[in-house]
C-alpha positions, 0 to 999 in steps of 0.5 A, spaced: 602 357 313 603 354 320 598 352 325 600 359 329 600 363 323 592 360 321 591 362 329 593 369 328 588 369 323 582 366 325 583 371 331 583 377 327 576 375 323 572 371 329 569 376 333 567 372 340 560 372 343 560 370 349 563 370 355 566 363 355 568 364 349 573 369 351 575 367 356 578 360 351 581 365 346 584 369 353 587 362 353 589 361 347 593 368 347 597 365 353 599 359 350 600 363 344 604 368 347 609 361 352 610 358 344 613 365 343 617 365 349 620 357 348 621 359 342 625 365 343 629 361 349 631 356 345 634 361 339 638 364 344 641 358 347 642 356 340 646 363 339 650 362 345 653 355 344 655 358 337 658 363 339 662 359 344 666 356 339 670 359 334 672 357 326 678 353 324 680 358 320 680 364 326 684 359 331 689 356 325 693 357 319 694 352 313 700 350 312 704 355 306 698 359 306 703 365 309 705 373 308 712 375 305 716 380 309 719 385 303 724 390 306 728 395 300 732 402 301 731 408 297 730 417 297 725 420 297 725 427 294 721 433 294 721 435 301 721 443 303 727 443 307 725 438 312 730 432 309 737 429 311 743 434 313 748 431 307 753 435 311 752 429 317 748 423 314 753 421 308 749 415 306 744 419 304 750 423 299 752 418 296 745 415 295 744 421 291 750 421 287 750 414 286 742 414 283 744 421 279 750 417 276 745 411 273 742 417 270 747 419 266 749 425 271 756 426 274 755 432 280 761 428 285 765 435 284 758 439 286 757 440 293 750 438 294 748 441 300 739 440 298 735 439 304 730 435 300 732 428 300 732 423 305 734 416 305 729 411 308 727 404 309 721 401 305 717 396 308 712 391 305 709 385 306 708 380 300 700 376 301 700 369 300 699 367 292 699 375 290 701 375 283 705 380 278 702 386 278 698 385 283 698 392 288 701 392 295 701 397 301 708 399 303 709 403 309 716 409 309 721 410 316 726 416 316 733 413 317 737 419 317 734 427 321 729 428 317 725 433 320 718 430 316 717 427 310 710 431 309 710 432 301 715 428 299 715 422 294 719 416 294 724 414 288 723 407 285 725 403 290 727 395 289 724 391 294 727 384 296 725 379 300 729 373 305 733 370 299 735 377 296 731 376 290 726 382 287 719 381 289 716 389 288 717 395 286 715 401 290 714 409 289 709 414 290 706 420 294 709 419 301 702 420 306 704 423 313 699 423 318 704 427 324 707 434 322 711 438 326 710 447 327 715 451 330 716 458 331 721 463 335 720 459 341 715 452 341 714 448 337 708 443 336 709 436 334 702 431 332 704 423 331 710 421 327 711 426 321 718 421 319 713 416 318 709 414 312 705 410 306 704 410 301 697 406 300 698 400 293 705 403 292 709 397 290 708 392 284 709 385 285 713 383 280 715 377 282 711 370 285 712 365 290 710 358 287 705 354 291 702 348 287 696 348 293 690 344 289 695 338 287 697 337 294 694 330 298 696 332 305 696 339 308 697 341 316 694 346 320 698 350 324 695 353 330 695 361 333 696 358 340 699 351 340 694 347 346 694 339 345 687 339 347 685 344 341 690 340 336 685 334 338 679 337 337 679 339 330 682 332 328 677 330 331 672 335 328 675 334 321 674 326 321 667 327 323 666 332 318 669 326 313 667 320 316 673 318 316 681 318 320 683 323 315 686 327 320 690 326 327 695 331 331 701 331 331 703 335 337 700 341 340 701 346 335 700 342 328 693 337 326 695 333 319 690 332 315 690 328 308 685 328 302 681 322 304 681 316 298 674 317 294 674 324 295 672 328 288 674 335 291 681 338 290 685 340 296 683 347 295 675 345 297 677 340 302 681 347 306 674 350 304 670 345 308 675 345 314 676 352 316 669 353 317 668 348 322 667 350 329 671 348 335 671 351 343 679 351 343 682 350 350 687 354 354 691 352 360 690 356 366 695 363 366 696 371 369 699 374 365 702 381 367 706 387 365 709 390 369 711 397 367 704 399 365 701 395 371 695 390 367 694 384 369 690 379 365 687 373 368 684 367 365 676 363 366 680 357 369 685 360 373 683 357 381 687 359 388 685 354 393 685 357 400 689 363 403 688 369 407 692 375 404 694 382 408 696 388 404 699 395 407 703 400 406 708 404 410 708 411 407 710 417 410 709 424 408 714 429 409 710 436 408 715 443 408 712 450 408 716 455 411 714 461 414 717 468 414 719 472 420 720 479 420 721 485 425 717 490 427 716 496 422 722 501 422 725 496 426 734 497 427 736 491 431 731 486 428 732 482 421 728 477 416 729 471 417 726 464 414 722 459 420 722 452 418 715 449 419 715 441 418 710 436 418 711 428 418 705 424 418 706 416 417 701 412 415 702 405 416 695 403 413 693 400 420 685 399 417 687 394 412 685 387 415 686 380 412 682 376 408 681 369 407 679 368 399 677 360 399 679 354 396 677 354 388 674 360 387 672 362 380 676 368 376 670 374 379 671 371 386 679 371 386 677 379 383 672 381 388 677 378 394 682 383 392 678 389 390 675 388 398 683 389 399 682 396 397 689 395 393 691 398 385 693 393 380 702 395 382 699 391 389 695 386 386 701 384 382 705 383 387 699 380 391 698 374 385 705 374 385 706 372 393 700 367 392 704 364 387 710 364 391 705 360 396 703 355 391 695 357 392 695 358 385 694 353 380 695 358 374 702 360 371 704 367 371 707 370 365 711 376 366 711 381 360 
């Protein structure tokens, strides 16, 4: 029991007698509530210098620990009416025939004119060390012009990977999230009905080997590559092992090996690593896109000292035409049409210099264009003018 806890409980059962005696556990109230309030600060200081770093594991990768992209071609069937044309997309034809001819059945003399099959890309992506049998999730894309594949069920489908080999097999419901209405004369259409999955739909039949645990050196590989970073986790490896086990190799890999006398396995070892805490670094840059008009600018982006005018020349050109007609029961007169035009120019005269100083942090530089009165289609070209002036010690990155 702490020495706060024991005070709680004296005060609960002491009952004071006297006015200096309240007036000494009034005292002991205050110190006790400080206590409380120290003791919160200091947690909270805690909290946000934690939560200033991140884990090893969210900002790098291992080396060999990856995901496999798998890709295959297959038919799914059992859509009402929906499929590909057969008469227009003759790879779905000649799918069909060449799948009914493996099971024994000769139709090339038939005309198939079914509306029930579509010829579609399989996707899926193979997760580090997945073994046979295992279940993957397979993602379905018309190739062909399928209205939708709402209903269908997709054919035993052989998924290969970047050597050619055999790694899954898919098959299943196809599950749509869009579908399509029509009627006589409109048509309703909701997210993507040529598209689909099919949750756990393909097995894994073939392994990617790799001896991790009897490995003595690994590499991590960071997200973002930054010298800084790279440098920051080998020196948070070595002090995690005491020794000089790891190093950066360049921006982008730390090397780290087992260290001699080490009982774990290399498998433990990563263990370790991917939970230390590192505060990663990144260089001073905007970036911005500009068909939607975002711009992202970062913590350490710094202007020195420039005056910045923005204004538009707009004019507006407003028709409204009036119609003029003779008196009532008139024989000479005619109706005929006035044009009435008006032009307004606007040259945005209220718009004034402003003068962003030297050094300025990330909030300044947005509150010294948002005084401007500018939208974000002005405030690219703006960052981009400052730039051009080499007032701004930031890299831009266009989209």
């Amino acid at each position: 029991m702490t020495a706060v806890h024991r005070l709680v409980m004296n005060r609960s059962r002491i009952e004071p007698r006297s006015h200096e005696r309240r007036a000494r556990f009034g005292v002991l109230d205050r110190l006790w509530m400080v206590g409380i309030h120290v003791l919160m600060f200091a947690l909270l200081l805690t909290a946000s210098s934690a939560h200033a770093a991140s884990r090893v594991k969210d900002i790098a990768g291992f080396e060999g620990v990856r995901e496999n992209v798998l890709v295959g071609y297959g038919l799914v069937f059992g859509l009402k009416g929906t499929g590909d044309d057969l008469k227009k997309i003759g790879a779905t034809k000649q799918s069909l025939l060449g799948m009914l001819e493996r099971l024994g059945i000769n139709s090339r003399d038939d005309r198939l004119e079914t509306a029930n099959v579509a010829a579609v890309m399989v996707t899926a992506t193979l997760p580090a060390f997945a073994r046979q049998g295992g279940k993957v999730d397979v993602t379905i894309s018309s190739i062909g012009d399928a209205d939708s594949l709402q209903g269908g069920s997709l054919a035993v489908t052989p998924l290969l990977g970047a050597d050619g080999e055999v790694y899954a097999l898919a098959q299943g419901n196809v599950q749509v999230g869009g579908f399509t209405a029509q009627g006589a004369a409109a048509t309703v259409t909701r997210g993507v009905p040529t598209s689909g999955r099919i949750p756990n739909g393909a097995t894994v039949e073939r392994e990617v080997n790799f001896a991790l645990a009897g490995m003595k050196t690994v590499k991590v590989a960071l997200h973002n590559p930054d010298l800084t970073t790279a440098r920051r986790i080998a020196d948070a490896i070595n002090a995690y092992l005491g020794t000089t086990a790891s190093a950066a190799l360049d921006p982008g890999t730390v090397q780290i090996a087992q260290p001699e006398g080490y009982t774990g396995t290399m498998v433990e070892l990563m263990t370790a690593v991917e939970q230390l805490r590192v505060e990663p670094d990144q260089p001073a840059r905007v970036v911005i896109d500009e068909n939607t008009g975002v711009i992202v600018i970062g913590d350490d982006v710094r202007i020195s000292t420039v005056a910045i005018a923005q204004g538009n020349l707009t004019i507006r050109v407003t028709e409204t035409p009036q119609v003029s007609q003779p008196a009532p029961f008139s024989e000479t007169g005619e109706t005929v049409v006035v044009p009435r035009t008006d032009i307004q120019v606007d040259e945005d005269s209220d718009r004034r210099l402003a003068v962003v100083n030297s050094g300025v942090s990330l909030q300044e530089l947005v509150n010294g264009l948002n005084a401007l009165g500018v939208g974000p289609r002005d405030m690219i070209s703006i960052l981009q003018a400052v730039k051009a002036a080499g007032a701004m010690q930031a890299e831009i990155e266009v989209m």
